[in-house]
C-alpha positions as CSV (number, residue, x, y, z in Angstrom):
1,X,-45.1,25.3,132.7
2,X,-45.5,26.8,129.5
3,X,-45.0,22.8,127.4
4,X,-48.4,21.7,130.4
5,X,-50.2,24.6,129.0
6,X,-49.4,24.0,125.3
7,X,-49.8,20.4,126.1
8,X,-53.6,20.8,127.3
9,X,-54.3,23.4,125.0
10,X,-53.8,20.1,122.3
11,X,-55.4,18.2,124.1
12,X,-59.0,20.4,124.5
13,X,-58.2,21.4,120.9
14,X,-58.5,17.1,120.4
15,X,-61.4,16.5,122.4
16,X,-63.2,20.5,120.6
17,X,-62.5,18.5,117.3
18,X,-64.3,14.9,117.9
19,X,-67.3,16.0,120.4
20,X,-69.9,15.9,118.4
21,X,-69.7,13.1,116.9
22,X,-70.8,9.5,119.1
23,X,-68.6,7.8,116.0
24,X,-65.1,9.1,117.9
25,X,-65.8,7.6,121.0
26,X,-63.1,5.4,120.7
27,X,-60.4,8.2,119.3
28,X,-60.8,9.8,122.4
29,X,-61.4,7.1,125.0
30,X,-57.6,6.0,124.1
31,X,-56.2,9.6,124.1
32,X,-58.2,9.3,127.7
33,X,-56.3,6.1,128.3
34,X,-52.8,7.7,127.2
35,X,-53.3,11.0,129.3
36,X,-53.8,9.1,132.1
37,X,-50.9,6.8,132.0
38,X,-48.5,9.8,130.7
39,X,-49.8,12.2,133.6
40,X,-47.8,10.3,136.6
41,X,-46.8,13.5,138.4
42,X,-50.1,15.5,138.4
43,X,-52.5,13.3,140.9
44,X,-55.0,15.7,141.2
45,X,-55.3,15.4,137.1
46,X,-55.0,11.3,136.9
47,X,-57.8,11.3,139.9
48,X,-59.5,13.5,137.7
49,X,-59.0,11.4,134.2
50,X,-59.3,8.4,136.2
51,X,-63.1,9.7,137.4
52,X,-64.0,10.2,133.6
53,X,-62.5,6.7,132.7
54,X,-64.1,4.4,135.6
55,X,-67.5,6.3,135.7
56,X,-68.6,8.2,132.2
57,X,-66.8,5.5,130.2
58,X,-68.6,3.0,131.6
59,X,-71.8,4.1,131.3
60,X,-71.3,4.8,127.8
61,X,-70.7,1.7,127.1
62,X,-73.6,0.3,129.2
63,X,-75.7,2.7,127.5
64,X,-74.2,1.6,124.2
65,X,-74.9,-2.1,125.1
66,X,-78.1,-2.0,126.1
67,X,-79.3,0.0,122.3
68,X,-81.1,2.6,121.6
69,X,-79.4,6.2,121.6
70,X,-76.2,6.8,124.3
71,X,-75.7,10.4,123.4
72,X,-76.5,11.6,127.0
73,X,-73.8,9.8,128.3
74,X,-71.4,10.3,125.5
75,X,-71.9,14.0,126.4
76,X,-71.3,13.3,129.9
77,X,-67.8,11.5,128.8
78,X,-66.7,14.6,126.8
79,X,-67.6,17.0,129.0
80,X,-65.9,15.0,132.0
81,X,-62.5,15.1,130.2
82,X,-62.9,18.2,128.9
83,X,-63.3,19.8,132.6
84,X,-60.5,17.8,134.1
85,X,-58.1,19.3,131.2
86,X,-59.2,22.5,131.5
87,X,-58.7,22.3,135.4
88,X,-55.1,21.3,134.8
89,X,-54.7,23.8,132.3
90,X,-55.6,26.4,134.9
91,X,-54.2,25.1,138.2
């Protein structure tokens, strides 16, 4: 239990480090992308990072298409993965 705890500790530390800036969208969309595929045996956290992917990510990116400023809904994306890894971390 202790290597899950470390393990989300790096990963909040990742997402702490790029949140405020729309620029590392990307960095940690694909650290979303590899959580979720690496995170087989905890549903309740893949439902979770799975949530974040299908809905924040996507409006992002619609947000992103359509111009102007998508910083609400960047926001939304970090703060979505954020919460799901510090639920795991805690359960």
């Amino acid at each position: 239990m202790a290597a899950d705890k470390k393990h989300f500790e790096e990963v909040a530390a990742f997402i702490k480090e790029h949140r405020s800036n729309e620029a590392a969208f990307e960095k940690l969309y694909t650290r979303l992308v590899e959580e979720t595929e690496a995170q087989a045996s905890d549903a309740a956290y893949k439902t979770d990072l799975l949530q974040v992917k299908q809905k924040a990510a996507e409006e992002y990116n619609k947000a992103k298409e359509t111009g102007g400023t998508a910083w609400p809904e960047f926001e939304k994306f970090v703060t979505g993965f954020e919460k799901a890894v510090i639920q795991a971390m805690h359960s």
